[in-house]
N, C-alpha and C positions, 0 to 999 in steps of 0.2 A: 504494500500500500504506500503511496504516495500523497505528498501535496496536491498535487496535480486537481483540478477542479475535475467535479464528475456532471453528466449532462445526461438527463433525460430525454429522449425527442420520442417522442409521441405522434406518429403519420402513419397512415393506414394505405398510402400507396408505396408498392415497394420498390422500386427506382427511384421516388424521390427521399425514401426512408437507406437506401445504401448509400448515394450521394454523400447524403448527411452524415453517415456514418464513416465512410471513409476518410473525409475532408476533415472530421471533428476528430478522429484519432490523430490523424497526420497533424494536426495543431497542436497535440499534446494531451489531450481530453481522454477521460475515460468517459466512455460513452454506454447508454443502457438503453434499449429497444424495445417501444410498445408500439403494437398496431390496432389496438381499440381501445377505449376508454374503460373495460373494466381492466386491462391489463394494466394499464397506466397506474389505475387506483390500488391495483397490490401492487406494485414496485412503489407505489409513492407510501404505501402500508407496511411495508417490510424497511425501508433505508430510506434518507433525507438528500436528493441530490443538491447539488449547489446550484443547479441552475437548469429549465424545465423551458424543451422546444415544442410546444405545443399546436398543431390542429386544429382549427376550429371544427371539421366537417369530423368526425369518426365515429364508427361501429360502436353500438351503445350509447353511453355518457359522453356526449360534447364535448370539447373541450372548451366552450362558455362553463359547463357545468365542472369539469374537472379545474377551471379555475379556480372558480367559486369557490369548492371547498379547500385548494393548496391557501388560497389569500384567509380563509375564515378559521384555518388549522392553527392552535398556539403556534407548536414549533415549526411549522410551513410558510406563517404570512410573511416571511422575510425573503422567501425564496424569488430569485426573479423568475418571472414568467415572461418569454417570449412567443407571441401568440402570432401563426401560419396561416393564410386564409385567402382564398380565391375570392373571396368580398371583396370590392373595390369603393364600394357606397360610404361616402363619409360617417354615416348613420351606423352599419358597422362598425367601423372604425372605435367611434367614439362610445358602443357600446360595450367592445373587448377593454379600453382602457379602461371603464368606468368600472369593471366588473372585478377591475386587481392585474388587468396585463399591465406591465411594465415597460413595453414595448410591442409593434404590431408589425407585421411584415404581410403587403399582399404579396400574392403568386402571377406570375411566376417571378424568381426574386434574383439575386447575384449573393452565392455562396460566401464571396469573401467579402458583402457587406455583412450578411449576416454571422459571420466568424467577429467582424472589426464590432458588432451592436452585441454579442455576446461577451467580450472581451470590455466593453465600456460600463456592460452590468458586474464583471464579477471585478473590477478597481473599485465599484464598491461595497459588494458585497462578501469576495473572496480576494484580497488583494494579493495574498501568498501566492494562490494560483498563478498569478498574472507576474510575479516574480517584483512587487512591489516591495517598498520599506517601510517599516512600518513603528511608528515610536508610541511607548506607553511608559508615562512618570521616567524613571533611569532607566529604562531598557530600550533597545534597538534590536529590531528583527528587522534585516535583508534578505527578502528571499531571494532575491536576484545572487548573490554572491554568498548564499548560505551560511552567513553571520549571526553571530549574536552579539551585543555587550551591553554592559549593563556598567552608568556612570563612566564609560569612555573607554573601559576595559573588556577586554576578548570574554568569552565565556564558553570553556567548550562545553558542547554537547552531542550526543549520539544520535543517531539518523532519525532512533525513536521520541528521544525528547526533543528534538528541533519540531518535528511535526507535531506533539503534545502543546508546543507554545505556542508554534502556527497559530492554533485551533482556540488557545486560551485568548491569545493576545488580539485577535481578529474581533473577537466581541467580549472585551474588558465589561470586568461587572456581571458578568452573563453567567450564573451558573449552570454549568453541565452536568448532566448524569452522568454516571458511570459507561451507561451501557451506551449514550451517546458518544464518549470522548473514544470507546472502545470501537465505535462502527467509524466512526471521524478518522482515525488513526491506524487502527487495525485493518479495517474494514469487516468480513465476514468470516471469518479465519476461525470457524466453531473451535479451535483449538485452545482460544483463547480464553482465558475466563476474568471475570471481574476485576475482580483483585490483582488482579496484573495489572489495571490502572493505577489500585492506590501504590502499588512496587516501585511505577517509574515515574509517578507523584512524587516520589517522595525524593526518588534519582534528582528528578529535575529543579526539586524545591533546593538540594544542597548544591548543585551545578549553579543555580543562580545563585548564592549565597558564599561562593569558593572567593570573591574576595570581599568581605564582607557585608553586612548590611538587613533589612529587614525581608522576614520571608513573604515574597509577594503575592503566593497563593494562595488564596482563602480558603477553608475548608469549610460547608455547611453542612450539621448533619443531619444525615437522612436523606440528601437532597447531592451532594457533587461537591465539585469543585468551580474555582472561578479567579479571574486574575484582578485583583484589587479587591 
């Protein structure tokens, strides 16, 4: 498992659903494949992608309706949605935004706009992905140059804890579950069990503290972890 952003596209035609797929790995994406709307609703029910290419026309559930409920979900409403659609009528249009798209694209479209409008959502939703910098009180995360430091000094870390601060420091304050920071990080790796978060919790809480100073990560119980 990687930093790397992961991408839902949801299209029920399959030439325009390979396209997508080929072009969005070749960028660096991981990428996951639904072609009707209830499949969409269990890959969106099992894992949280970072960012969801959405259909308006598909088998079953809409994807108006599969917005709806990503925008109305606690831990979903954050997710951008980029919504697909052979609509041309402004009226359209202005009903996929109102409904929680983030963004609208008619058909037929240009691949590498929609790579560059994917890419402008996740600078601000997932900027690790995007190999952004990113600063919180004394720390510094590069992901472009896979850095840390903390008050002007190096901090090393290991593949697993760089990706653990990715994820903490991208939404400061934000408490995480266990089983979230485990799918975030891990990804689905059944090998993996819980308490292997709080193991390199704790790795990472001393790696940021190797040259002094206060431990940044919060601990809430019952409930995760969270940075500040």
């Amino acid at each position: 498992m990687s930093s790397r952003a992961s991408i839902l596209v949801v299209e029920d035609e399959p030439a325009q659903r390979e396209v997508l797929r080929y072009n969005l790995i070749a960028e660096g994406f991981d990428v996951v494949l639904a072609e009707t709307g209830d499949q969409a609703l269990e890959h969106l029910a099992e894992s949280q992608p970072d960012l969801v290419v959405l259909d308006w026309m598909l088998p079953g559930p809409s994807g108006i309706e599969i917005c709806r409920q990503i925008k109305s979900g606690r831990d979903s409403r954050n997710t951008p949605v980029i919504m697909l659609s052979a609509r041309t009528e402004e009226g359209d249009r202005i009903r996929g935004l109102d409904i929680g798209a983030d963004d609208y694209i008619t058909k037929p479209f240009s691949v590498a706009e929609l790579i560059a409008r994917i890419r402008k959502e996740l600078r601000r939703t997932h900027p690790v992905a995007v190999g952004e910098r990113i600063e919180h009180d004394d720390l510094v995360l590069d992901a472009g140059r896979h850095l840390v430091e903390r008050s002007g000094q190096r901090i090393s870390l290991s593949t697993t804890e760089f990706r653990l601060l990715s994820v903490l420091i991208e939404r400061p304050g934000r408490v995480f579950s266990r089983e979230q920071l485990l799918n975030r990080v891990w990804g689905h790796d059944l090998d993996v069990e819980t308490r292997t978060v709080d193991v390199h919790v704790g790795r990472l809480r001393k790696a940021l503290r190797q040259h002094g100073g206060d431990d940044p990560i919060r601990t809430v119980r019952g409930e995760g972890y969270a940075l500040g």
